[in-house]
PASEBA-1860 file (N, C-alpha, C; in nm, 3 decimals):
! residues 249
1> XXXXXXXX> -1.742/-1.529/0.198/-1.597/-1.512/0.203/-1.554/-1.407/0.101 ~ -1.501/-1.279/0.134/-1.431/-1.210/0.072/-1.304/-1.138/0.033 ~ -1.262/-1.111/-0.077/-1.108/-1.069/-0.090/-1.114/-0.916/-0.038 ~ -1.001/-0.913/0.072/-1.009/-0.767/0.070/-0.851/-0.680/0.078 ~ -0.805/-0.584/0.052/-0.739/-0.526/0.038/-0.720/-0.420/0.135 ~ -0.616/-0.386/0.201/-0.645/-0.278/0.310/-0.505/-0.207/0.317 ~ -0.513/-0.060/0.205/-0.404/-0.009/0.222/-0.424/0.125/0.325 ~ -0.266/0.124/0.416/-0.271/0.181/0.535/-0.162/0.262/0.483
9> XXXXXXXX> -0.213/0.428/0.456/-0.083/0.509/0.433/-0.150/0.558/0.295 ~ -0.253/0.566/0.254/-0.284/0.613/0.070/-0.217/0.689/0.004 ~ -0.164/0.851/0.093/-0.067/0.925/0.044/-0.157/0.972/-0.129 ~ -0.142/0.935/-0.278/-0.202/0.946/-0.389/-0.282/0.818/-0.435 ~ -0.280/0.714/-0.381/-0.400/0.618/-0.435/-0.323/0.504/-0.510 ~ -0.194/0.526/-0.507/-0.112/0.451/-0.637/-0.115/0.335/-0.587 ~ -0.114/0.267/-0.419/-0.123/0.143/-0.382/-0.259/0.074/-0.407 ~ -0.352/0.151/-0.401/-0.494/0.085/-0.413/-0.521/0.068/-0.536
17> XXXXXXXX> -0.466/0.172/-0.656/-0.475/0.136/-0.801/-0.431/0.002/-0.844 ~ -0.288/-0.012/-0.784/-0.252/-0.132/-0.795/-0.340/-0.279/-0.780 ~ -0.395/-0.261/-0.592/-0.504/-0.351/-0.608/-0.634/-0.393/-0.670 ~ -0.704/-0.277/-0.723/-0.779/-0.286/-0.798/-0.770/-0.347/-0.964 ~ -0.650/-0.360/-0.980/-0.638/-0.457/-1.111/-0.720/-0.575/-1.102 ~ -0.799/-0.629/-1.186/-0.875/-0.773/-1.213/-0.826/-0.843/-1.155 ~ -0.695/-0.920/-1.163/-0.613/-1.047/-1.200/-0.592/-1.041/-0.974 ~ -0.595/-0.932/-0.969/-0.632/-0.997/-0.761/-0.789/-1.029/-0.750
25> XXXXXXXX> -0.828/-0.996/-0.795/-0.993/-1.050/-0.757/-1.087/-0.991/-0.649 ~ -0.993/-0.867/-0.583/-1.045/-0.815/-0.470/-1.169/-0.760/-0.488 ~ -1.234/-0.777/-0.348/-1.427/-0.746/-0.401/-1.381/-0.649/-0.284 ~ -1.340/-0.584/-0.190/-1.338/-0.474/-0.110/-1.169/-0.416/-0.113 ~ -1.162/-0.280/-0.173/-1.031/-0.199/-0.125/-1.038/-0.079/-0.019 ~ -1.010/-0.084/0.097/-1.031/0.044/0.214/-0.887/0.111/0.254 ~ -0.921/0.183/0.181/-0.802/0.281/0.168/-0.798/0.386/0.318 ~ -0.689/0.417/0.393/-0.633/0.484/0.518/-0.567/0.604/0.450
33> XXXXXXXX> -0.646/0.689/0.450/-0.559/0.875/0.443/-0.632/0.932/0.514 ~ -0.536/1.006/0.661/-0.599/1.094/0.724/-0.593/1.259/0.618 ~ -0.508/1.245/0.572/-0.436/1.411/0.543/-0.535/1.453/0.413 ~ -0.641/1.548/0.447/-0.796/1.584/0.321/-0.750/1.609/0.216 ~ -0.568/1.680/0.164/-0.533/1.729/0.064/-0.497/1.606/-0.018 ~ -0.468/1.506/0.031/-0.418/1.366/-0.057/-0.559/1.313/-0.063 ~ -0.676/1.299/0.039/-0.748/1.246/0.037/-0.859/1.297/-0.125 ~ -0.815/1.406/-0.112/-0.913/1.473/-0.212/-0.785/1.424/-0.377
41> XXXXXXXX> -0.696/1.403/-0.373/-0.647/1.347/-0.479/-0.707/1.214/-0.515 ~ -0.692/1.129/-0.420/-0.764/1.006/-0.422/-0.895/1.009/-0.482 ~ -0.970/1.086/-0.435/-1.106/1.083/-0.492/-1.110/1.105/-0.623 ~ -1.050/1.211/-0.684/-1.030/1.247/-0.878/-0.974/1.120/-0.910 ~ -0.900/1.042/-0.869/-0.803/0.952/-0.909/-0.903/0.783/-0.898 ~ -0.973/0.779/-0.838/-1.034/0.660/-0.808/-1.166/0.650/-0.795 ~ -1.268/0.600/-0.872/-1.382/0.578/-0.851/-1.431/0.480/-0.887 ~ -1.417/0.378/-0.802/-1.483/0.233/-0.813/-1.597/0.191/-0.712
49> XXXXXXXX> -1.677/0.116/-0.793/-1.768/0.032/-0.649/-1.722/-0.022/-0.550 ~ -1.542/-0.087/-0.572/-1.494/-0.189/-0.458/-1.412/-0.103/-0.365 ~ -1.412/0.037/-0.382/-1.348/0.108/-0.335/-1.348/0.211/-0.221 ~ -1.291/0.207/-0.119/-1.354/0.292/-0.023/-1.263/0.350/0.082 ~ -1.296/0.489/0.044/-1.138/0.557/0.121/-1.165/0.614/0.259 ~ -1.124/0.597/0.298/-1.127/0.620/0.486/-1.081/0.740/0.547 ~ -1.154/0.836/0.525/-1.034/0.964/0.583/-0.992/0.929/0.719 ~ -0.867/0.881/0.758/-0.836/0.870/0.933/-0.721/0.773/0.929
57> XXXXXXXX> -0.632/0.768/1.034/-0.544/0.665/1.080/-0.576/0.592/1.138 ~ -0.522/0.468/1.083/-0.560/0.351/1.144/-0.451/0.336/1.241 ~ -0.487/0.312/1.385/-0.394/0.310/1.469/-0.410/0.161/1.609 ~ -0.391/0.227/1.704/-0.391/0.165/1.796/-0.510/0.216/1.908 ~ -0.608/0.336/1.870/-0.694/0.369/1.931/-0.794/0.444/1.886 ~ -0.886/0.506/1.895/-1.003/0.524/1.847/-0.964/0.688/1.930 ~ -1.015/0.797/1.819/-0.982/0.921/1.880/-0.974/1.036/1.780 ~ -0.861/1.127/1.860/-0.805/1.233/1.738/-0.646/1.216/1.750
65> XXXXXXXX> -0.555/1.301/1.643/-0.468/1.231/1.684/-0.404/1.407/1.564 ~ -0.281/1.450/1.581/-0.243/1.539/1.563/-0.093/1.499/1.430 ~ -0.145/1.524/1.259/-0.034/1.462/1.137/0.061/1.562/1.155 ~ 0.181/1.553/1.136/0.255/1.618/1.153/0.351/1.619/1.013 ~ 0.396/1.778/0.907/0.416/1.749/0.817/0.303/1.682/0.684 ~ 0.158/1.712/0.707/0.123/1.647/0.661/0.071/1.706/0.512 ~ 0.052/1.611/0.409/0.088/1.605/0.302/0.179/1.603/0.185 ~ 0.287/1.568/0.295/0.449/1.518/0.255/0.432/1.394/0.250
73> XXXXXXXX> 0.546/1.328/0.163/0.557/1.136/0.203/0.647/1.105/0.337 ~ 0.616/1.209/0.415/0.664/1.207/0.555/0.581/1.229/0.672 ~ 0.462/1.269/0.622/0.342/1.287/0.731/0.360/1.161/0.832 ~ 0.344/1.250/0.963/0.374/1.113/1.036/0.287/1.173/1.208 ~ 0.221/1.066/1.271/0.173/1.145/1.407/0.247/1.155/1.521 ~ 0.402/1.086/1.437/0.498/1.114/1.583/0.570/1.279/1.523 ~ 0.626/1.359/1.618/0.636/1.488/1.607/0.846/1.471/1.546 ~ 0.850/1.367/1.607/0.986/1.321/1.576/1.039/1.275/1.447
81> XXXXXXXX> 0.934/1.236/1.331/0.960/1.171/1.221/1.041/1.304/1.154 ~ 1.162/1.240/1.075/1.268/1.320/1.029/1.173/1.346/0.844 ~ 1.165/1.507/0.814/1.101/1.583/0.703/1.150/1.512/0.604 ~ 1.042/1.528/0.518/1.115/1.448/0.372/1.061/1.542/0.269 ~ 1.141/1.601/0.192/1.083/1.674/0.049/0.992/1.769/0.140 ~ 1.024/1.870/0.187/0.933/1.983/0.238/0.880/1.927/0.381 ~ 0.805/2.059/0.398/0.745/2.035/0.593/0.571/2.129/0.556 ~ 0.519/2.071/0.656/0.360/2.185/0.675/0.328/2.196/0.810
89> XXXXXXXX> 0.257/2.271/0.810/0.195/2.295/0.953/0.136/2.161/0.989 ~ 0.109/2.120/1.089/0.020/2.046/1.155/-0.131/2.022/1.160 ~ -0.186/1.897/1.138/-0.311/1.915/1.109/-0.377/1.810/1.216 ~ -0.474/1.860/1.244/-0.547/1.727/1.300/-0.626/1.630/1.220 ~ -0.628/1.484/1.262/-0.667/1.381/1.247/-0.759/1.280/1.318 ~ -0.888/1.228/1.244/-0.932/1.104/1.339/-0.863/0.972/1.315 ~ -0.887/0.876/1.411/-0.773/0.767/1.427/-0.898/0.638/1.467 ~ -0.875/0.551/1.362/-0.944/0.467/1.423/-0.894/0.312/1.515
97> XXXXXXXX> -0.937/0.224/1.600/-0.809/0.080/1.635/-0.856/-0.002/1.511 ~ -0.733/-0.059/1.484/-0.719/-0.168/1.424/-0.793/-0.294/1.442 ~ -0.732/-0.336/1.545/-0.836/-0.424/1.560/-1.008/-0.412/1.588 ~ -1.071/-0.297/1.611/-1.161/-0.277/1.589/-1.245/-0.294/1.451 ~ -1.198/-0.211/1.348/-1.220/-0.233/1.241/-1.201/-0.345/1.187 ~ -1.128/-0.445/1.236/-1.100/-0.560/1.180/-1.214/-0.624/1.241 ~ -1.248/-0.624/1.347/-1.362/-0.698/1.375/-1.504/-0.653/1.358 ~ -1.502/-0.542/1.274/-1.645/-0.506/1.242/-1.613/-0.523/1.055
105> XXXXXXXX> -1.542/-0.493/0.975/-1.538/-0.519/0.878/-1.458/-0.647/0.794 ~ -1.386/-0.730/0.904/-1.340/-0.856/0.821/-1.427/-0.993/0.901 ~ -1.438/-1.077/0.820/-1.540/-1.198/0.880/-1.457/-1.338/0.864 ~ -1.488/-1.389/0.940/-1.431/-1.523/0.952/-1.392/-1.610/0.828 ~ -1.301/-1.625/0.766/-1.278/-1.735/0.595/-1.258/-1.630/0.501 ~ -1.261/-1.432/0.528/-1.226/-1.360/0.442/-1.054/-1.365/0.409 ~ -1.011/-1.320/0.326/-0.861/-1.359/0.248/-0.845/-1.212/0.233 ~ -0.718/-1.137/0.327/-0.678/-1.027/0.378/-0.527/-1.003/0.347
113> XXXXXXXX> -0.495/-0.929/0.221/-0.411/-0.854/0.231/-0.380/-0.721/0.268 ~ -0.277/-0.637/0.372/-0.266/-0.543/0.383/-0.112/-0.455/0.330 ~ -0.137/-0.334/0.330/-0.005/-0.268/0.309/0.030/-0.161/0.442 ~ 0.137/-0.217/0.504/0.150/-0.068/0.577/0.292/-0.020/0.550 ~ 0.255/0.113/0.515/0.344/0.219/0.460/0.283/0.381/0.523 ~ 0.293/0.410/0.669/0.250/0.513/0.757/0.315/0.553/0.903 ~ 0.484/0.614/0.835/0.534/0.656/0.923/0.602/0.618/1.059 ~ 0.594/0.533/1.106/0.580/0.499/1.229/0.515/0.462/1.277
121> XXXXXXXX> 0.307/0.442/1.214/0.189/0.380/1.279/0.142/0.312/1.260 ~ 0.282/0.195/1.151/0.265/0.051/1.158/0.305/-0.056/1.289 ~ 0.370/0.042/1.392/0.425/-0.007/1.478/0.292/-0.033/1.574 ~ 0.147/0.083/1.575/0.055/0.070/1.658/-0.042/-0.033/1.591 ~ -0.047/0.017/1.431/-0.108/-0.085/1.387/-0.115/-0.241/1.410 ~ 0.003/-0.305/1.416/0.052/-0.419/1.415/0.043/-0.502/1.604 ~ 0.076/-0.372/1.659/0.003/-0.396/1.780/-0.109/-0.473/1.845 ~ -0.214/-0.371/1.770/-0.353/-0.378/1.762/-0.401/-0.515/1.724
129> XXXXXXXX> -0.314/-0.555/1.613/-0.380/-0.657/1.528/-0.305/-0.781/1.629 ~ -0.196/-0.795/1.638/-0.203/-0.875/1.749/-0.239/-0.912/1.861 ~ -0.220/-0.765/1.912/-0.310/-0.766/2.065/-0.434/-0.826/2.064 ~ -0.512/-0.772/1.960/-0.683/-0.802/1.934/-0.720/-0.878/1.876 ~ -0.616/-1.011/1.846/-0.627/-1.216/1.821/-0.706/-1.153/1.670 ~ -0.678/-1.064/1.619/-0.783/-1.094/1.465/-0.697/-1.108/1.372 ~ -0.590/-1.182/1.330/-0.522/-1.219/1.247/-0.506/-1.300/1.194 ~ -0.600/-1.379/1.190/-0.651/-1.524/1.151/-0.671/-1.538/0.980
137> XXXXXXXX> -0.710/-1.440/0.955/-0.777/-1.397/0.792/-0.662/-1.295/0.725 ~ -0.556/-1.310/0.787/-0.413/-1.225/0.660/-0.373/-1.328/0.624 ~ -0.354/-1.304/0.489/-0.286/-1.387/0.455/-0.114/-1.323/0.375 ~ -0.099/-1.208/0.366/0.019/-1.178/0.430/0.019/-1.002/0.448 ~ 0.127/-0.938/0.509/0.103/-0.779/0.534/0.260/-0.761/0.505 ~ 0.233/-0.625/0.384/0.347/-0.558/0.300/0.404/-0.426/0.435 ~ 0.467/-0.484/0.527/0.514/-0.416/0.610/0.642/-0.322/0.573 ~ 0.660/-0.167/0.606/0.765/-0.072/0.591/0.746/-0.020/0.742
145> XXXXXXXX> 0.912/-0.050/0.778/0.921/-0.023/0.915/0.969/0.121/0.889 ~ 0.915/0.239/0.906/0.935/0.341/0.907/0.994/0.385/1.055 ~ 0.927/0.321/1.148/0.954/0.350/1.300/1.082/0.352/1.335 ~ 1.149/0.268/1.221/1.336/0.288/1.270/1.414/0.404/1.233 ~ 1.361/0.504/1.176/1.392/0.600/1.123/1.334/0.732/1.234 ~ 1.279/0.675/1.327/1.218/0.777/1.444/1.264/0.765/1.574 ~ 1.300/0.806/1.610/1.389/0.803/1.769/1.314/0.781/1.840 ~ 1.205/0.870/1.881/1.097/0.740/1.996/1.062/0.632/1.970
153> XXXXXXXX> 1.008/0.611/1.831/0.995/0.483/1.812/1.029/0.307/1.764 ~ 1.162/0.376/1.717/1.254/0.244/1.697/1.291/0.142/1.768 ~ 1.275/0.173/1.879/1.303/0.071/1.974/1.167/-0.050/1.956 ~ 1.082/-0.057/1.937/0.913/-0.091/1.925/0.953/-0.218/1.796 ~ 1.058/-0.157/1.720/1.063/-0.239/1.562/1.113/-0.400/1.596 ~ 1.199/-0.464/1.663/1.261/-0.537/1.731/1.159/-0.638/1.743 ~ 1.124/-0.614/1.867/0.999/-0.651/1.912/0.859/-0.680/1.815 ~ 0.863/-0.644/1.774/0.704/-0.641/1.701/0.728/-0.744/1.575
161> XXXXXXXX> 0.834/-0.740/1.548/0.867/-0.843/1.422/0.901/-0.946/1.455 ~ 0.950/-0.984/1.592/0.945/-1.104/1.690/0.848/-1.140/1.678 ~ 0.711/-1.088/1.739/0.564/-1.143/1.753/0.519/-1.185/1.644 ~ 0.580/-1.138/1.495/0.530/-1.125/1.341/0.581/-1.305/1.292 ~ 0.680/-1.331/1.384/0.737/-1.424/1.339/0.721/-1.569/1.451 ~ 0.727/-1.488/1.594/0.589/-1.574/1.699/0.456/-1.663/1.643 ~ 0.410/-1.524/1.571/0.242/-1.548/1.580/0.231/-1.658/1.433 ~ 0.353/-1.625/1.370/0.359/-1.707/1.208/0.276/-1.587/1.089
169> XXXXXXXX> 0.284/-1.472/1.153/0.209/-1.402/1.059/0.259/-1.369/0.922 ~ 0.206/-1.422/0.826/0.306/-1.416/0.666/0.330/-1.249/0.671 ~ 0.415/-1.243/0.647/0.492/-1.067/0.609/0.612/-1.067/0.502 ~ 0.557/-0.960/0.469/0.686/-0.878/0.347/0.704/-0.770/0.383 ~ 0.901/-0.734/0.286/0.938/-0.643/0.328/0.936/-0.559/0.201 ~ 0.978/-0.462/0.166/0.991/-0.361/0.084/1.108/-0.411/-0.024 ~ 1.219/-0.426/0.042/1.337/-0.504/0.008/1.347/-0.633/-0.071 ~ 1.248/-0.663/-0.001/1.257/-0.797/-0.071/1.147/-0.836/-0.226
177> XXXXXXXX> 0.999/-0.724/-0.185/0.941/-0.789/-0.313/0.883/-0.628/-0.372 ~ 0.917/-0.504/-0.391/0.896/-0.315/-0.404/1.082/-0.312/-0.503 ~ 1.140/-0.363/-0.417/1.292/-0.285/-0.491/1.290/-0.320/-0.652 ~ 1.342/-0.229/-0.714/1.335/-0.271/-0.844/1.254/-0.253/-0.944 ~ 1.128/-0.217/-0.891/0.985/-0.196/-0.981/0.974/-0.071/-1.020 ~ 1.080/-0.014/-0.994/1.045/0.148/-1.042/0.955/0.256/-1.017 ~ 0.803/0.184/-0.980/0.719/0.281/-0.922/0.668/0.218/-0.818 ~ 0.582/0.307/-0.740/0.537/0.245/-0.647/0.385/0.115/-0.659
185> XXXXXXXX> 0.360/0.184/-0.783/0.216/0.097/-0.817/0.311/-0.058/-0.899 ~ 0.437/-0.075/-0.958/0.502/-0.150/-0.972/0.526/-0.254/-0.815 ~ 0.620/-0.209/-0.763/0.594/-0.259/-0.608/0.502/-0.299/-0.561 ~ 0.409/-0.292/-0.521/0.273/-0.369/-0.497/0.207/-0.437/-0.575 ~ 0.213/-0.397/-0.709/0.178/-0.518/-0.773/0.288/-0.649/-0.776 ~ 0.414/-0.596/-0.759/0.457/-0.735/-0.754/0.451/-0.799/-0.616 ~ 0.461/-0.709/-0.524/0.409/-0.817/-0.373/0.302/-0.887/-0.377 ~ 0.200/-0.851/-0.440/0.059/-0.896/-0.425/0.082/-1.042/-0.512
193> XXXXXXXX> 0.141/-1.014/-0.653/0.136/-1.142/-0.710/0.259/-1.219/-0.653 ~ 0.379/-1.186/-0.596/0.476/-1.292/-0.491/0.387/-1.360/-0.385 ~ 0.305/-1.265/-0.343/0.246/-1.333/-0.207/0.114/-1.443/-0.225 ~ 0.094/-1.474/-0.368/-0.023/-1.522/-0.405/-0.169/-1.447/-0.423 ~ -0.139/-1.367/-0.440/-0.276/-1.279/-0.451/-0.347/-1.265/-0.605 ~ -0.271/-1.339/-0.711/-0.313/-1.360/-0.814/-0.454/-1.460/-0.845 ~ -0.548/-1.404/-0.889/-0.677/-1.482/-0.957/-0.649/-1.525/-1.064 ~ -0.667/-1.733/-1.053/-0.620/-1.773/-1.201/-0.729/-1.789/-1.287
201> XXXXXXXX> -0.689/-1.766/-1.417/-0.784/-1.753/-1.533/-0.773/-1.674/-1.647 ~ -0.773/-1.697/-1.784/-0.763/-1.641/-1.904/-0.840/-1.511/-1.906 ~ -0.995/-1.558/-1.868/-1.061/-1.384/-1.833/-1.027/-1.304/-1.759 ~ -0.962/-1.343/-1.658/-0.905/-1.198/-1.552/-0.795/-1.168/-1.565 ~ -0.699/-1.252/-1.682/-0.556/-1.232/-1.749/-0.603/-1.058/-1.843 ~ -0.726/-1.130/-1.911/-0.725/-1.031/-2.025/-0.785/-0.871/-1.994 ~ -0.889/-0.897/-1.854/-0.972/-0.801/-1.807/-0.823/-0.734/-1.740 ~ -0.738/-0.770/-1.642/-0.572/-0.757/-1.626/-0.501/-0.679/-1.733
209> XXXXXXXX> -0.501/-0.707/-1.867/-0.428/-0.634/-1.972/-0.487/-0.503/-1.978 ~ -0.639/-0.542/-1.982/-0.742/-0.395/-2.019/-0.697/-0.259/-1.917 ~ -0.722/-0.372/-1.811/-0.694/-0.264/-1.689/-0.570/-0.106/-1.666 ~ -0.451/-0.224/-1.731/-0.346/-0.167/-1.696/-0.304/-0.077/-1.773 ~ -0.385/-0.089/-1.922/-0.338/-0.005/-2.041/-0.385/0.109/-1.979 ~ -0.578/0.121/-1.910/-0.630/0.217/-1.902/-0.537/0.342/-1.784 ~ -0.486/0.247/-1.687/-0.442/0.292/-1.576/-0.330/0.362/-1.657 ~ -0.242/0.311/-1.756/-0.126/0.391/-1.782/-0.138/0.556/-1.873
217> XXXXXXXX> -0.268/0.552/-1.908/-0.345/0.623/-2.036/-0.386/0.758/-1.902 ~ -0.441/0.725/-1.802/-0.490/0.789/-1.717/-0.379/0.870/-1.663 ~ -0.284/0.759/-1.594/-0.221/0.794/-1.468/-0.022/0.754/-1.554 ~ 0.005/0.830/-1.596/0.138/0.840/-1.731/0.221/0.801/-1.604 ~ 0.253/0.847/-1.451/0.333/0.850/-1.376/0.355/0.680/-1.323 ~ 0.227/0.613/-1.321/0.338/0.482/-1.307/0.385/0.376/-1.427 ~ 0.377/0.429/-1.541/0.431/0.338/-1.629/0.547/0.307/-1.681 ~ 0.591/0.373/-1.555/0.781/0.351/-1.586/0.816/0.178/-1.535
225> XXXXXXXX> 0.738/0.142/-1.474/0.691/0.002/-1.384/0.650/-0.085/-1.543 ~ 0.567/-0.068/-1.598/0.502/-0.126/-1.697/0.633/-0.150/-1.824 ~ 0.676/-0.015/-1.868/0.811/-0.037/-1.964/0.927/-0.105/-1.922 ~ 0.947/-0.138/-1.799/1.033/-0.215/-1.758/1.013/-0.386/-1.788 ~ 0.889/-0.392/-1.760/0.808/-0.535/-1.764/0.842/-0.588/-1.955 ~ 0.801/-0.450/-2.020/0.789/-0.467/-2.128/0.962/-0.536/-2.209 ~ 1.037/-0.476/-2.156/1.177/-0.431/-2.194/1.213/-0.597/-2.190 ~ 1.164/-0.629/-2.030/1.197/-0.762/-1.994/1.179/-0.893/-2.056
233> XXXXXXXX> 1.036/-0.880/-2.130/0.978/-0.929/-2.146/1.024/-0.960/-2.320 ~ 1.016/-0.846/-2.371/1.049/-0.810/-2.499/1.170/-0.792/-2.485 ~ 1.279/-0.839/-2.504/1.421/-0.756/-2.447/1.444/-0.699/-2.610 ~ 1.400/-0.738/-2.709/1.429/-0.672/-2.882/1.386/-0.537/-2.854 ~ 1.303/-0.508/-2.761/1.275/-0.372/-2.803/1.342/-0.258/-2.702 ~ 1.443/-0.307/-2.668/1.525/-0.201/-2.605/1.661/-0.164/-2.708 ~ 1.667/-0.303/-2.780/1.757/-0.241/-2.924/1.700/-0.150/-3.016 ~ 1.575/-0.239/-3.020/1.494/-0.117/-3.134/1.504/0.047/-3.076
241> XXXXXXXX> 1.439/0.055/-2.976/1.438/0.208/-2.906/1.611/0.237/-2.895 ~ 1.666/0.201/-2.884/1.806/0.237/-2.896/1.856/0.307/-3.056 ~ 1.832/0.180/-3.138/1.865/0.204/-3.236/1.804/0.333/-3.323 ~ 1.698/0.368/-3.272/1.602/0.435/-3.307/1.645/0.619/-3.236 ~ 1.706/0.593/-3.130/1.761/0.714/-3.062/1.863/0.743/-3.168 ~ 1.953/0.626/-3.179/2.083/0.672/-3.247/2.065/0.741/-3.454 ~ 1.923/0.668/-3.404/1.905/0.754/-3.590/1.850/0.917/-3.573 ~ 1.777/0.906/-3.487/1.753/1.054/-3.444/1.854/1.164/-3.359
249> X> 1.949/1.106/-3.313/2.067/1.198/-3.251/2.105/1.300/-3.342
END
């Protein structure tokens, strides 16, 4: 039986960093980036044993499949997804099914969290995974309906979160457990620990502390997530840093 992690959408790695903290316990992370220019960020950015990045979309079929915009946080394989922060040429992509991969890499009693955050091809994703009865082993999926933001595909959103709520499949929204965290590696870590994905124990508390210092030492961009925690936590030291501005003004 294994913990596994399956972020769909990698974009820079900041969701899988997240999972790779101790305190989830995950023994497999399979990271989804079709687009080679993020993919090759990922790689400088991440090198673990539990880690394993997938160049391709995970979709609804096994193939090629044409990113559009890609290497924006708008890359998307519908041609319709509205540009975000810049545009690129078009690139091609391999695409793998969902439920395929689910049934060659998840096993019966494994404990499956996923993230989908990919444009519009959570709508095929989610498909797949229903269509193809392997949903037995989530135990919940950090769903972003991007598809409502796409004119062919919004109509699909309705529907599919019906079946999400049919099938009893545990799901989160963005809204409900991402808002607020400041970064994105903030956001997923707090879904993961809302949704139960926390390993209890004093050693993976502390291997947890180690982790996160290193991650902030490394990677300066998500620790705006971390000083918030701190602020919260510590609320004296938002006087101090205050007080401390006002002697230096």
């Amino acid at each position: 039986m294994s913990r596994i992690f399956i972020d769909v959408g990698g974009y820079h790695g900041e969701s899988s960093l997240a999972a790779l903290d101790p305190i989830f316990g995950f023994d497999r992370i399979y990271c989804f980036e079709p687009v080679p220019s993020c993919a090759h960020i990922i790689r400088q950015r991440i090198v673990d044993k539990r880690f394993v990045l997938v160049q391709a979309c995970l979709s609804n079929q096994c193939g090629n499949i044409t990113i559009h915009n890609p290497g924006t946080v708008a890359a998307s394989v519908y041609i319709d997804a509205p540009p975000y922060e810049g545009t690129a040429l078009p690139e091609k992509a391999h695409t793998i099914e969902a439920s395929t991969f689910f049934h060659t890499f998840v096993h019966s009693g494994d404990n499956v969290w996923m993230k989908l955050n990919c444009e519009g091809s959570e709508c095929d994703v989610l498909e797949s995974l229903l269509n193809g009865g392997v949903c037995d082993e989530l135990r919940n999926v950090l769903v972003d309906f991007d598809a409502q933001k796409i004119p062919s595909q919004r109509h699909r959103v309705s529907a599919i979160q019906q079946r999400l709520r049919e099938e009893s499949l545990p799901h989160s929204y963005p809204e409900d457990v991402q808002y607020g965290m400041v970064t994105n590696y903030g956001g997923i870590r707090n879904w993961l620990l809302v949704s139960g994905a926390r390993v209890p124990g004093l050693f993976n508390f502390v291997l947890s502390c180690l982790y996160n210092a290193g991650v902030v030492m490394k990677h300066p961009q998500v620790s705006g997530y971390h000083k918030m925690k701190l602020l919260k936590t510590f609320p004296f030291l938002a006087v101090f840093a205050k007080s401390r501005r006002g002697k230096t003004a």
